[in-house]
N, CA, C and O atoms as CSV, one atom per row, in Angstrom:
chain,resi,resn,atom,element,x,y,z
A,1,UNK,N,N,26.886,13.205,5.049
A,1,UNK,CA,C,27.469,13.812,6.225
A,1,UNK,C,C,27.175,15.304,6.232
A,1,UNK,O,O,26.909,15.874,5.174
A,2,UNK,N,N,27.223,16.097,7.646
A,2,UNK,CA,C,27.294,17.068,7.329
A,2,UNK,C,C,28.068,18.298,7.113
A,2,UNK,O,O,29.118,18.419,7.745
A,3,UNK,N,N,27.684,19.256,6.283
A,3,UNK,CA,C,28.901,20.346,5.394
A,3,UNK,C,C,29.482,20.517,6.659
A,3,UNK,O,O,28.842,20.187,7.657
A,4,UNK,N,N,31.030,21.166,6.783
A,4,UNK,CA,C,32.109,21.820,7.602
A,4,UNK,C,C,31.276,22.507,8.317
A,4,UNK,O,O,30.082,22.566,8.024
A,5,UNK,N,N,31.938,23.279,9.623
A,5,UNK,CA,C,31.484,24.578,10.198
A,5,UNK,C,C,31.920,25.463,9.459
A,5,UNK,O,O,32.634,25.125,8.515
A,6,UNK,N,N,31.633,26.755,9.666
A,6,UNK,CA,C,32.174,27.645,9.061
A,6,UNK,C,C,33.546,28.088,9.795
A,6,UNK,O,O,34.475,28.741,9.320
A,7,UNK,N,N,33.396,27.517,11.154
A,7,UNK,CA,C,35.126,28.071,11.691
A,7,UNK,C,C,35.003,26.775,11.598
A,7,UNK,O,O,34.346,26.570,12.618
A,8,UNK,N,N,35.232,25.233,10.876
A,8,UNK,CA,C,35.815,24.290,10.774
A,8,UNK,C,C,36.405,24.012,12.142
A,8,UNK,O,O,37.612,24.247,12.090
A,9,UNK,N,N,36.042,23.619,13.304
A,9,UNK,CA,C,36.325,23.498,14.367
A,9,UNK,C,C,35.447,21.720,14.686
A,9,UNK,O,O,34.296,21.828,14.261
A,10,UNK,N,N,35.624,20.644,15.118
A,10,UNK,CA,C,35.303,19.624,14.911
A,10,UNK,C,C,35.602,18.703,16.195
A,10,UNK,O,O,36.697,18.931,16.708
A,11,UNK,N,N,34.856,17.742,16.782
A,11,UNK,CA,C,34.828,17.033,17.914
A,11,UNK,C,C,35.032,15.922,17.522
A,11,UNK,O,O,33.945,15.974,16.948
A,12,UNK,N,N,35.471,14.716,17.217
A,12,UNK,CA,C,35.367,13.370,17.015
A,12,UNK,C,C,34.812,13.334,15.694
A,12,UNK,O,O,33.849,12.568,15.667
A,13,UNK,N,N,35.033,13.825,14.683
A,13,UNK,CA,C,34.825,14.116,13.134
A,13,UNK,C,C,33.385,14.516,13.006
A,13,UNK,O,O,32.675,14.214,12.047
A,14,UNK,N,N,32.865,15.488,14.448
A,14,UNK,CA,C,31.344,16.070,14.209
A,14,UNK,C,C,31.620,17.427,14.330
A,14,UNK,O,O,32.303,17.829,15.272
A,15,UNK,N,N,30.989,18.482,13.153
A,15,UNK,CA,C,30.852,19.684,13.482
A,15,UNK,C,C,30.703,20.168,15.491
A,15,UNK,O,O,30.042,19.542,16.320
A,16,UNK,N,N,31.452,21.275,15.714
A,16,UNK,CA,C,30.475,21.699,16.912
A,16,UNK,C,C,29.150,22.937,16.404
A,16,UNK,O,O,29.166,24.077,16.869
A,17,UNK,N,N,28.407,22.615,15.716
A,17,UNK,CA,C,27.696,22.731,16.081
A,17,UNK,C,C,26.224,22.164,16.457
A,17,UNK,O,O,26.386,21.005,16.837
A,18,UNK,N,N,24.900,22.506,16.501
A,18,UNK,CA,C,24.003,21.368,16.502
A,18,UNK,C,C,23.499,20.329,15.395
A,18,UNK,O,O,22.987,19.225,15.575
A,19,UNK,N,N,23.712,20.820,14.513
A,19,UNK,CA,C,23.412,19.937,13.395
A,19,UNK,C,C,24.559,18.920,12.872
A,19,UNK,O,O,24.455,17.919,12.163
A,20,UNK,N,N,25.675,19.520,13.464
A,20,UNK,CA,C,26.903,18.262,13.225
A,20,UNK,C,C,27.308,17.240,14.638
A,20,UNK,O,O,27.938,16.185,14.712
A,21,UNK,N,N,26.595,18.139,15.736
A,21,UNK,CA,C,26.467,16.717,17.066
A,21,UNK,C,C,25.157,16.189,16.730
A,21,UNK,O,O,25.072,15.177,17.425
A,22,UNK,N,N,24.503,16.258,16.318
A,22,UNK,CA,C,23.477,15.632,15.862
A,22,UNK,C,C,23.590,13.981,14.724
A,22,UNK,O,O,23.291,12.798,14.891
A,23,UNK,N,N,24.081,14.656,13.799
A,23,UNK,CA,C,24.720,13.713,12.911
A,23,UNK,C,C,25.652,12.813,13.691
A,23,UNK,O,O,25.735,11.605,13.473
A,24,UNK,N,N,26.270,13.386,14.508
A,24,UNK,CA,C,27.826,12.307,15.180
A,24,UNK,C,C,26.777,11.540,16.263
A,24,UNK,O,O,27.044,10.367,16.523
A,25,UNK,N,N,25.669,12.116,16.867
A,25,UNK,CA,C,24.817,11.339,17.876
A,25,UNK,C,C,24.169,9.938,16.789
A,25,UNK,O,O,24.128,8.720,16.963
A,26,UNK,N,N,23.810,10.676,15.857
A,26,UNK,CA,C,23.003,9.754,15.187
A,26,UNK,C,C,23.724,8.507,14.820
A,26,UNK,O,O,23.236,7.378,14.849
A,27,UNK,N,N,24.892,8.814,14.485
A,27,UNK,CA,C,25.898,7.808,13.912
A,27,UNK,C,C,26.518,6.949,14.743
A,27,UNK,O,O,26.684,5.747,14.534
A,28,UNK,N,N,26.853,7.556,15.671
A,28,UNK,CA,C,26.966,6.626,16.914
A,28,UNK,C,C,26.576,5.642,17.510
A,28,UNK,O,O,27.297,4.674,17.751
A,29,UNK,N,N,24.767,5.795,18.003
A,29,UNK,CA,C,24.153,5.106,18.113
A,29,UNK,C,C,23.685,4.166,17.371
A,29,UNK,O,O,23.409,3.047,17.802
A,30,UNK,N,N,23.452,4.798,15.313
A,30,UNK,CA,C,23.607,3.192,14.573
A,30,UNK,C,C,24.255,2.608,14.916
A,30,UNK,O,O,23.953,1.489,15.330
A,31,UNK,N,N,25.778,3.188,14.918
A,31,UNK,CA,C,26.667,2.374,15.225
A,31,UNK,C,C,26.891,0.899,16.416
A,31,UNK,O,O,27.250,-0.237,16.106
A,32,UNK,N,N,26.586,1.353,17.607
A,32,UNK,CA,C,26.063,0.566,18.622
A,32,UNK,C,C,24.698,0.480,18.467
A,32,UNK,O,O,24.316,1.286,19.316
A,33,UNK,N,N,24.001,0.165,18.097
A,33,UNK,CA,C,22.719,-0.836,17.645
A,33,UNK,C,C,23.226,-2.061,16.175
A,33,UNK,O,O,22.583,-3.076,15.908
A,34,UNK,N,N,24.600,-1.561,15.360
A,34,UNK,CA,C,24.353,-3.020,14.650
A,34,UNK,C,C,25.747,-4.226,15.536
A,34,UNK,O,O,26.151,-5.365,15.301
A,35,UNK,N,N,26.094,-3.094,16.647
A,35,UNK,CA,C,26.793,-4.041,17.594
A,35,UNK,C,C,26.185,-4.924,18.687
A,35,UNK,O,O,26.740,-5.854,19.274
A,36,UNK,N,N,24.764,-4.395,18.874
A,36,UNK,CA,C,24.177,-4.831,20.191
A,36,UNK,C,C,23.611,-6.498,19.901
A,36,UNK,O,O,22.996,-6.819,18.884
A,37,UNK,N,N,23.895,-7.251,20.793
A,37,UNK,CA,C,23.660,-8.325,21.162
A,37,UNK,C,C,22.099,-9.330,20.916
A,37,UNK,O,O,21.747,-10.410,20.443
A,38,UNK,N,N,21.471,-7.993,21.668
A,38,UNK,CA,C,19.423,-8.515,21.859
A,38,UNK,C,C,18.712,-7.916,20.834
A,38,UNK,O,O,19.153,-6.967,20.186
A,39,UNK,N,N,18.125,-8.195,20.738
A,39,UNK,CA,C,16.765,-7.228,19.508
A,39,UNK,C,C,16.215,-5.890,20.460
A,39,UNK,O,O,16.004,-4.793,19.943
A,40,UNK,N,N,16.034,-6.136,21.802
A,40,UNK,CA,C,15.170,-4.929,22.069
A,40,UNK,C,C,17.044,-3.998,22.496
A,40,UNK,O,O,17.213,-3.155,21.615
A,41,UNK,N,N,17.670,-3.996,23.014
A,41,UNK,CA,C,18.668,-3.403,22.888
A,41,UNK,C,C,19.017,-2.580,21.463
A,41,UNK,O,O,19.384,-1.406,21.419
A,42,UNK,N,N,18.817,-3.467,20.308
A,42,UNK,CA,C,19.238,-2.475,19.106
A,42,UNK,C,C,18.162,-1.976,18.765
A,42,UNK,O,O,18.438,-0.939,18.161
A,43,UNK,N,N,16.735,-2.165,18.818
A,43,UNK,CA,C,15.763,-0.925,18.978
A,43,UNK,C,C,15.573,0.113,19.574
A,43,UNK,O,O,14.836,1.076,19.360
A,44,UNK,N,N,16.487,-0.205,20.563
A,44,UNK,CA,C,16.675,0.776,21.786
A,44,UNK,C,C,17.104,2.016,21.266
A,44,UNK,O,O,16.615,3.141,21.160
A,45,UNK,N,N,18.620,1.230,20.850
A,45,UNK,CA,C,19.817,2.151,20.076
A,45,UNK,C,C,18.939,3.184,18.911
A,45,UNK,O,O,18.910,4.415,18.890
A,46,UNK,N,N,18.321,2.294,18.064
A,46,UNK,CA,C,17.722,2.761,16.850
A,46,UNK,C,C,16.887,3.808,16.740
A,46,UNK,O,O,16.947,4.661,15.854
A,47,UNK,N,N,16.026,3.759,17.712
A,47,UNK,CA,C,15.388,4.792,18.305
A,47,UNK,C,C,15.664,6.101,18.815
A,47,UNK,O,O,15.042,7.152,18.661
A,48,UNK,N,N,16.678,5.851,19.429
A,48,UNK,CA,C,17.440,6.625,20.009
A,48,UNK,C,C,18.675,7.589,18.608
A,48,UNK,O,O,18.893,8.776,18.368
A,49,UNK,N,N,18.925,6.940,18.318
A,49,UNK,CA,C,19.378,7.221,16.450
A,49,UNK,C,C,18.564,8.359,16.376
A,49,UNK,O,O,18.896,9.542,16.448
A,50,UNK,N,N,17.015,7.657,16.163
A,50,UNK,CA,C,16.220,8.526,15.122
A,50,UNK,C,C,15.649,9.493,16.098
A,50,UNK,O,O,15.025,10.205,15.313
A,51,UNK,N,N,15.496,9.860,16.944
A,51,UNK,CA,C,15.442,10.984,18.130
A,51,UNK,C,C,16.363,12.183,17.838
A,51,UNK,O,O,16.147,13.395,17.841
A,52,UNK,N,N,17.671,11.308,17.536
A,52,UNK,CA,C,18.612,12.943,17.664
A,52,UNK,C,C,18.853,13.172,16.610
A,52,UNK,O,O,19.724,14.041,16.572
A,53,UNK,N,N,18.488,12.794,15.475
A,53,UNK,CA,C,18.599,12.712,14.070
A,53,UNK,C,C,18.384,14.359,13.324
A,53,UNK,O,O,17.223,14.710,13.118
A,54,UNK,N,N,19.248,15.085,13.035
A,54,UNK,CA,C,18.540,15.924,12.667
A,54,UNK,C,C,17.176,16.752,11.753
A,54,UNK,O,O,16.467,15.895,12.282
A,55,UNK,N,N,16.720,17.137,11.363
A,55,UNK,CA,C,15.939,17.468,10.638
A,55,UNK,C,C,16.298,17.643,9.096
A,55,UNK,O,O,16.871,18.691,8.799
A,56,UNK,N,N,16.084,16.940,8.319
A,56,UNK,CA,C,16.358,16.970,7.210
A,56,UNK,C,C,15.100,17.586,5.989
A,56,UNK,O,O,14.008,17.750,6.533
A,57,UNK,N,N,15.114,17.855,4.807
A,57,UNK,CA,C,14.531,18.218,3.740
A,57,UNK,C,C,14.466,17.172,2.605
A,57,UNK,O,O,15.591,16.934,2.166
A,58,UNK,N,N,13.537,16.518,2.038
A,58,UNK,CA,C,13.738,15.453,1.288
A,58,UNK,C,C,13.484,16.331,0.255
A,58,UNK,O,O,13.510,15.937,-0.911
């Protein structure tokens, strides 16, 4: 997940800022893709996941 804000200020347990609506977008949409019904629907979702996904450092 990602670290606090620094003013700890929070929307639906996502930072406001971009890298913590990012994470809450991302999570979301897994979320509704392992609910969705059809196959192309949860690719849809999945995709859509990995779009707003933030940028990470491996």
């Amino acid at each position: 997940s990602a670290p606090p804000a620094a003013d700890g200020r929070a929307l639906l347990g996502s930072d406001l800022d971009e890298r913590g609506l990012r994470f809450g977008l991302e999570r979301s949409y897994r979320t509704l893709a392992r609910l969705a019904q059809g196959g192309e629907e949860r690719i849809d979702l999945v995709e859509r996941a990995n779009r707003y996904r933030p940028r990470t450092w491996v």
